[in-house]
C-alpha atoms as one frame of an Amber mdcrd trajectory, in Angstrom:
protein
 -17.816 -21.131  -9.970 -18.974 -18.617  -7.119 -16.288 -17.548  -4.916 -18.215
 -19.149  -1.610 -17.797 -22.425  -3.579 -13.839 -21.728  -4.075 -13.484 -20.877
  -0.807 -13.560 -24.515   0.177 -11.343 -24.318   3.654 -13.470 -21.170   5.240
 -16.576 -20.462   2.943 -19.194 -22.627   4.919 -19.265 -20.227   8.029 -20.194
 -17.423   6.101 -23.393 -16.278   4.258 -21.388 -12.822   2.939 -19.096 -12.652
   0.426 -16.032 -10.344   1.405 -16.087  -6.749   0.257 -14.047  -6.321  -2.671
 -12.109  -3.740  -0.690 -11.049  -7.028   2.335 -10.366  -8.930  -1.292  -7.441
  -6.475  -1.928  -6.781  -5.744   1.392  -6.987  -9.493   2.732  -4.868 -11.212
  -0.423  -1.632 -12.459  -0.252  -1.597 -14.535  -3.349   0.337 -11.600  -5.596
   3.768 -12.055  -3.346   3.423 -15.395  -1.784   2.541 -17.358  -4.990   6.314
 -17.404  -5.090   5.775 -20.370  -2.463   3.773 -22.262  -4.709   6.853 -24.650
  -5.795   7.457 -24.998  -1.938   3.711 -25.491  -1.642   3.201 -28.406  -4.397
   6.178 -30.364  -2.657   4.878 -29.867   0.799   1.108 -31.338  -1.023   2.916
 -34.207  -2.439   3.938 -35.280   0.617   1.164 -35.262   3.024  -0.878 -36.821
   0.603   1.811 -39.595   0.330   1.359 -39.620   3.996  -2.392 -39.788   3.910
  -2.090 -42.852   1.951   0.313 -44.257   3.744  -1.859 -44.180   7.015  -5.252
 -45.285   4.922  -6.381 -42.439   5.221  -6.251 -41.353   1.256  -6.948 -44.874
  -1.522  -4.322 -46.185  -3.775  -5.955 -44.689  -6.692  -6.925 -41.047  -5.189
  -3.259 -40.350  -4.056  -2.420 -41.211  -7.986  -4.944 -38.698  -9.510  -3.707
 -36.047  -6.529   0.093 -37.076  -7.553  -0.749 -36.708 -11.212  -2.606 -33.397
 -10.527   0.059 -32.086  -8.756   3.224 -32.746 -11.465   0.981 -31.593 -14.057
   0.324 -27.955 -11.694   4.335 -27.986 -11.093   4.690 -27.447 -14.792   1.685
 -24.932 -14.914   2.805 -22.534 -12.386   6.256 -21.765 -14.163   3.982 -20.551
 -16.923   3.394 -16.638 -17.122   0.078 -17.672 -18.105  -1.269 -19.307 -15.020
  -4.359 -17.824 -13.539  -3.509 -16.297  -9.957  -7.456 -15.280  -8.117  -7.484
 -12.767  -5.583 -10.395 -13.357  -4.382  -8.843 -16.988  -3.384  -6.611 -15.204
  -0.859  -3.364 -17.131  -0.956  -1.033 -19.519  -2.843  -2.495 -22.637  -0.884
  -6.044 -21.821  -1.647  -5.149 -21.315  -5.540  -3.448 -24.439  -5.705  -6.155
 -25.797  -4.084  -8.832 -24.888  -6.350  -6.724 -25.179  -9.450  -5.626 -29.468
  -8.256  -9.913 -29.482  -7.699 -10.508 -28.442 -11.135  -8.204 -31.911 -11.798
  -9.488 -34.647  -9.708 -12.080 -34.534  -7.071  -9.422 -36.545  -4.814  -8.297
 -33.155  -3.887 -11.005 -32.222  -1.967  -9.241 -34.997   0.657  -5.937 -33.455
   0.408  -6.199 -30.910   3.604  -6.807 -33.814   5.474  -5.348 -33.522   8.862
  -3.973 -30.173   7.658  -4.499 -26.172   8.779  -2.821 -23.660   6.194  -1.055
 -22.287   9.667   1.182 -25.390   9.526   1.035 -25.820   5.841   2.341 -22.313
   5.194   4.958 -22.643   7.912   6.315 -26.087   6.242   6.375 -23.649   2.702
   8.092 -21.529   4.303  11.250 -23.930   6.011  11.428 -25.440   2.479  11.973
 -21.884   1.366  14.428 -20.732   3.895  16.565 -24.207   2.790  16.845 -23.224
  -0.698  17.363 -19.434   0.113  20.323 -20.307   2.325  21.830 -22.701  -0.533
  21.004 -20.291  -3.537  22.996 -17.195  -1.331  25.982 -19.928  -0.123  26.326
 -20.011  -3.942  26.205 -16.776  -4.721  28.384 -15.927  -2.008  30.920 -17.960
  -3.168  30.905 -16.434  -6.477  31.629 -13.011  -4.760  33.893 -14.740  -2.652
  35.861 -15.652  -5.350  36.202 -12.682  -7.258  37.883 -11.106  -4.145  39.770
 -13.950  -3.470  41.175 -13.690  -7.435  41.787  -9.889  -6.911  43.492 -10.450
  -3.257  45.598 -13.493  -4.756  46.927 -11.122  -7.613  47.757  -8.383  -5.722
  48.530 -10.164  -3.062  52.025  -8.402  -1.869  50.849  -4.946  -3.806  51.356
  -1.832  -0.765  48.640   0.789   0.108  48.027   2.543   3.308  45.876   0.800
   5.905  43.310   3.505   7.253  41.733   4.299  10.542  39.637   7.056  10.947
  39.893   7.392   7.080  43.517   8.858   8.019  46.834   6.752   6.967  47.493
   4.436  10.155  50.064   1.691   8.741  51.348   0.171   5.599  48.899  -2.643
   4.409  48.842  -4.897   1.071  45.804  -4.997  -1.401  46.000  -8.973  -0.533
  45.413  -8.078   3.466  42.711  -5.764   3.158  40.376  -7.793   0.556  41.369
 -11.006   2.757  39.993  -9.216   5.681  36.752  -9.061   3.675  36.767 -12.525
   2.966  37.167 -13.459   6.371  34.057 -11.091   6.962  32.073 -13.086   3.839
  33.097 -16.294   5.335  31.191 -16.014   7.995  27.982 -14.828   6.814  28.309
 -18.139   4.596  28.566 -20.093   8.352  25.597 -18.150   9.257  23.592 -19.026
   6.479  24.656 -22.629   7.227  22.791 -22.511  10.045  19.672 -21.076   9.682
  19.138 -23.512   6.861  20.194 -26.083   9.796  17.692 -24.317  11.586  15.201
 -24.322   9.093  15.590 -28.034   8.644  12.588 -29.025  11.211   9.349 -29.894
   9.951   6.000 -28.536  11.340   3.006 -30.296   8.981   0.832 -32.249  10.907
   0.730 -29.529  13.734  -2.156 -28.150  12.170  -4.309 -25.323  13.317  -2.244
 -25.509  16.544  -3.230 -28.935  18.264  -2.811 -31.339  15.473  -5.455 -33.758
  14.627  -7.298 -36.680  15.631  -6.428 -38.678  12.838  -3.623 -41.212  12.842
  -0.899 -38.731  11.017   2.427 -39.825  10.837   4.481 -36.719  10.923   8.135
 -38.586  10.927   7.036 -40.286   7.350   5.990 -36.194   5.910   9.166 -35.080
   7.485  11.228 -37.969   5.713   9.111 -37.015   2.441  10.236 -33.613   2.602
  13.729 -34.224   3.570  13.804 -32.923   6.873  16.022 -35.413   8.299  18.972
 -34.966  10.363  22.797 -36.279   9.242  21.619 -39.986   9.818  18.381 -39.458
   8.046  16.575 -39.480  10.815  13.091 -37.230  10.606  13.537 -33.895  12.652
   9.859 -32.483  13.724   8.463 -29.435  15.983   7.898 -30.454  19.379   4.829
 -28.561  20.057   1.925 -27.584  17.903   1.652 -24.199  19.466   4.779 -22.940
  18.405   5.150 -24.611  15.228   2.776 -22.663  13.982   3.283 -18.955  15.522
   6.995 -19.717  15.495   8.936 -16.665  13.679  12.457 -17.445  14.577  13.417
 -18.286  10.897  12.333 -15.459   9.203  14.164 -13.022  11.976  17.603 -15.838
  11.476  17.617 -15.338   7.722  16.750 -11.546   7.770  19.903 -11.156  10.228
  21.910 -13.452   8.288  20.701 -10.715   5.442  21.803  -7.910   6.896  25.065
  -9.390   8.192  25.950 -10.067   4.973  24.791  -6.573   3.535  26.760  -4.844
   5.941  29.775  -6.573   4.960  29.105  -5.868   1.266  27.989  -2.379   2.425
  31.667  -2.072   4.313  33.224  -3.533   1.205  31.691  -1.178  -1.262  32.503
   1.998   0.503  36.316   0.980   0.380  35.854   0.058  -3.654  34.014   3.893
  -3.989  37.085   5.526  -1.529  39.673   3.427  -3.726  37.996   4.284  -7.443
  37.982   8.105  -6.707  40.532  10.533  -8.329  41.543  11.769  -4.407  43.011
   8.037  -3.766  43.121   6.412  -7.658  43.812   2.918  -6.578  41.287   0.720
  -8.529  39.474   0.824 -12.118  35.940  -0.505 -12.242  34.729  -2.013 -15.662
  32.675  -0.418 -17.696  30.156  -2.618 -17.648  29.606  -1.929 -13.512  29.585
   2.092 -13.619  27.417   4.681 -15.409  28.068   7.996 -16.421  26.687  11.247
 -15.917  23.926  12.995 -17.635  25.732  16.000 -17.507  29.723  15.690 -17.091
  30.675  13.539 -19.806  34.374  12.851 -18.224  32.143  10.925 -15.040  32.553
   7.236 -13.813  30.749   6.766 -11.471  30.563   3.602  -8.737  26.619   3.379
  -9.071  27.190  -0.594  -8.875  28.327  -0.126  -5.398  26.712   2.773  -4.180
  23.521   0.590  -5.376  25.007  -2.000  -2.150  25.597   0.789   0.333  22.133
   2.034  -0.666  20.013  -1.499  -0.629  22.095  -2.365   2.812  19.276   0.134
   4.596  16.504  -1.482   2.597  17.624  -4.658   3.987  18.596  -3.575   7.296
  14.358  -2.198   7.458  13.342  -5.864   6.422  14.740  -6.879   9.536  12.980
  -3.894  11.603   9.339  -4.838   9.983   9.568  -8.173  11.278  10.243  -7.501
  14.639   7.884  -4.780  14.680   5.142  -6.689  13.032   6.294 -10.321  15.482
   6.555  -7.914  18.360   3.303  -8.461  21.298   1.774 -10.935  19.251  -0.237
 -13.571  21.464   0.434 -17.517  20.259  -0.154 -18.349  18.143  -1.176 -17.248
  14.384  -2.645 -13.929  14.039  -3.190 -12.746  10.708  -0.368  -9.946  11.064
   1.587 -12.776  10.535   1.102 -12.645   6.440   3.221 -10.056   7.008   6.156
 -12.174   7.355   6.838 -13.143   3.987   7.560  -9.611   1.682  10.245  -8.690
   4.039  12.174 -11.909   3.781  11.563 -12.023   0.209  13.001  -8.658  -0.359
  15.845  -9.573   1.530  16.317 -12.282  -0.613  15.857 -10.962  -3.759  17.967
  -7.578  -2.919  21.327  -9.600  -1.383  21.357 -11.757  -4.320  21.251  -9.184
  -6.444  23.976  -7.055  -4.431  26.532 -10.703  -4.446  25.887 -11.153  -7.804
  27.122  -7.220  -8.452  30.219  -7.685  -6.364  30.941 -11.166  -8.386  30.179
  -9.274 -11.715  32.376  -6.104 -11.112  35.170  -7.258  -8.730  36.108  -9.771
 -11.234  36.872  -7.580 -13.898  38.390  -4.944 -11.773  42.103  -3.884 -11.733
  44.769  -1.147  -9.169  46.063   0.585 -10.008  49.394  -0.368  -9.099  52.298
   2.742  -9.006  49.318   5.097  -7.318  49.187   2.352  -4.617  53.377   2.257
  -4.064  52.748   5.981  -4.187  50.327   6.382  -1.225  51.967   3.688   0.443
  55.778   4.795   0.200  54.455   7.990   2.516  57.218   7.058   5.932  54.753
   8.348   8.512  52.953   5.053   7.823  55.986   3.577   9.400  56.220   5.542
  12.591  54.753   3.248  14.882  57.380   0.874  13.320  59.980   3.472  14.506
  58.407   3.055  18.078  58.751  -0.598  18.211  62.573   0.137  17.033  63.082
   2.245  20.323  61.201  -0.522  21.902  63.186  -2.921  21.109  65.895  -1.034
  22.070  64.693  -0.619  26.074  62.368   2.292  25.370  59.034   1.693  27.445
  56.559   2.056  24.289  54.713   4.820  25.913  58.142   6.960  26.130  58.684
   5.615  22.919  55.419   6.945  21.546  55.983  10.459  23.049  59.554  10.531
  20.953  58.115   9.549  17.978  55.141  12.480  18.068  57.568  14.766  18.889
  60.077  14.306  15.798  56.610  13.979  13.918  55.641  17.344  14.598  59.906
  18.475  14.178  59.455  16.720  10.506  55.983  18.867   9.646  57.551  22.152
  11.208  60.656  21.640   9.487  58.793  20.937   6.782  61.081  17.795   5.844
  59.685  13.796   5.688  59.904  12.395   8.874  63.504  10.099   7.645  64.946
  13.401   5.826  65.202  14.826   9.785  68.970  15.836  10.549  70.558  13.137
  13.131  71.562  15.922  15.194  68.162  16.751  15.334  66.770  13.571  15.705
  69.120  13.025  18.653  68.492  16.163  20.592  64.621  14.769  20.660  65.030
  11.511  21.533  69.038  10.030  22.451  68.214   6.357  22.539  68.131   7.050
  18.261  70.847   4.170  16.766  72.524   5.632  13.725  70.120   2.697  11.380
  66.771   4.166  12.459  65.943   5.028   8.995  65.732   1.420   8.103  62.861
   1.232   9.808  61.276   3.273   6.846  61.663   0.055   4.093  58.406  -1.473
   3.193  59.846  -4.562   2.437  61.165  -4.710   5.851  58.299  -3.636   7.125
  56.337  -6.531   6.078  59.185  -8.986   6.352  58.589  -8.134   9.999  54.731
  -9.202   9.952  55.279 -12.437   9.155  52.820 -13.576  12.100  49.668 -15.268
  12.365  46.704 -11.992  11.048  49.626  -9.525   9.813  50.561  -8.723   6.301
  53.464 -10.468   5.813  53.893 -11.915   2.025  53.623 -15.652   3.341  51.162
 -14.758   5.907  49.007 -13.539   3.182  49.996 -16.396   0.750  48.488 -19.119
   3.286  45.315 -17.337   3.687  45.125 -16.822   0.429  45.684 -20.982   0.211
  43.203 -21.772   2.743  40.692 -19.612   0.825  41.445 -21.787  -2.386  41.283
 -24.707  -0.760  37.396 -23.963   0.616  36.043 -21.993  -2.151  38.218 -23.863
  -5.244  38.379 -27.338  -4.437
């Protein structure tokens, strides 16, 4: 067949073929026949729509319905025959359901690919957003079974990458979680978001024929709680409409940023400098020179694909960015970016599930770096404090027998009391109590600190969400 005939939905205007070069250039069918699942579904429906208005017979929505289940078992086949010079997943599909039943040639009825491709496109986004909530979870979980276990297990909390205060390994991967948790809300609602259908806007004015949108929409499942059918208002920007794509690819690089944070901790923690945590095996790679390397590539890998992401996002609004309503053909651009995205943070979840799971700390090099006192000197402040010291006074005392400790060359505790006393009086004789850790955390036991039952009910309430 000659490509003017295959060209069914533009061909007629034209007495040209396309250059071969405007094939390659023009084609979007090698990345978007990913839609073609997406695509099939969206078919089914508004050809169950077309015969539900009359507008399709009894007997040529069968041979379309028939064409169609037989192409949704085709397509998963390496095998199936993909034409460039048929632009696009629609246009395939087309041609291939043709090549079935002459029905088909009905089947765009009433439709433009603009609104066709943007229906594909919220049926992808809904599955995206439920295929990462899963795979979240999974990552989710393997922190939440490495927090749980060393829940009450010390090591210094850091700011500026310097020792600040004494932390547990429970607190600081809990802190993560709480990060995780709410990319998972945010994927929640772009596929909420996602969740309005746009076939039957068509080219960007709809059609003359008697459509019935709500019945396509109810098809599809784009219904609200109550199963009522949730549709785009206006044709115009149904069609040229890029909200979505921006949505998921910031829900993306949320997400990767917090796995990004997350892996740069895991590297700082596996190296010899701090020693707290062993990576399996199975996550790390050696080198081809040093035989005695381990090396975090797993999570480097993250911290790497975290700018790929992060660029997915910047091509879209570059590429979105002036366009007049409504589709222009930069547009095809839309889709490899949010695919990538896709692809890279499901990879990068399914990493952190893999390799956190099977990770262990080391546990006395953690007591180690966390039994250093100076961890505990704002502790010694809120002693003085509590003993009618204005904190900033109290803060001044505490630098200066800090800087006594290093020039004496002692630990900050080991200071003489005579000492101690000429720096700052209001000093009771039980200041070095302040430097217990168990105390210490005994006195966190407030809503966000590290206390051991603070941590224990977040630890619960994680359980409860991501294990019941």
């Amino acid at each position: 067949m000659a490509v003017e005939d295959k060209q069914v939905t533009w061909g007629g205007r034209f007495s040209d073929q396309p250059d071969l070069l405007m094939q390659v250039f023009g084609e979007s069918v090698s990345f978007d026949k990913r839609l073609a699942p997406f695509d099939l579904q969206g078919s089914l429906a508004h050809a169950s729509m077309l015969a539900h208005v009359g507008l399709l017979s009894e007997n040529e929505f069968s041979e379309i319905k028939t064409g169609i289940e037989v192409l949704i078992e085709e397509i998963k086949s390496p095998d199936f025959s993909w034409k460039l010079e048929l632009e696009d997943v629609h246009m395939n599909l087309e041609q291939a359901l043709l090549e079935k039943t002459g029905a088909a040639a009905k089947l765009h009825t009433g439709r433009s690919r603009n609104d066709q491709v943007a229906t594909d496109m919220r049926l992808f986004f809904k599955d995206a957003c439920n295929q990462l909530s899963e795979k979240l979870e999974l990552a989710m979980k393997s922190i939440l079974g490495l927090a749980k276990k060393y829940a009450n297990l010390p090591i210094p909390g850091y700011t500026h990458l310097q020792r600040a205060q004494p932390v547990t390994v429970g607190h600081h991967l809990l802190a993560h979680l709480e990060a995780l948790g709410r990319d998972h809300e945010r994927l929640s609602q772009v596929a909420d978001h996602a969740n309005v259908c746009p076939l039957g806007s068509g080219a960007i004015a709809g059609s003359t024929l008697p459509l019935d949108r709500a019945y396509t929409a109810k098809v599809l499942g784009f219904v609200d709680q109550a199963g009522e059918p949730r549709i785009t208002a206006n044709g115009m920007d149904a069609v040229a409409d890029r909200d979505i794509f921006l949505e998921f690819a910031m829900a993306c690089v949320n997400c990767s940023l917090h796995l990004s944070r997350l892996a740069e901790d895991v590297i700082l923690w596996n190296s010899s400098e701090f020693g707290f945590i062993q990576l399996p095996d199975s996550f790390t790679t050696g080198s081809s020179l040093m035989p005695q390397k381990k090396n975090p590539d797993s999570f480097e890998l993250i911290r790497g694909k975290t700018g790929r992401i992060v660029g997915n996002l910047q091509n879209l609004c570059v590429a979105i960015k002036g366009l007049p309503l409504t589709y222009n053909r930069d547009l095809q651009e839309d889709k490899p970016p949010v695919f990538d995205s896709f692809d890279q943070l499901s990879m990068c979840l399914a990493v952190v599930a893999g390799s956190l799971s099977d990770s262990t700390f080391h546990e006395e090099n953690c007591r180690t770096a966390a039994s250093d006192p100076l961890l505990l000197a704002t502790d010694l402040a809120d002693y003085l404090v509590e003993r009618g010291v204005p904190f900033r006074s109290a803060h001044h005392f505490i630098g200066e027998l800090v800087a006594l400790a290093e020039k004496k060359k002692v630990s900050l505790p080991d200071l003489e009391q005579g000492d101690a006393l000429e720096v700052c009086s209001e000093l009771g004789e039980n200041w070095r109590e302040v430097f217990n850790l168990s105390r210490a955390f005994e006195m966190r036991e407030r809503p966000g600190m590290p206390g051991p039952n603070q941590i224990k009910g977040r630890v619960e309430h994680w359980e409860k969400l991501l294990l019941s």
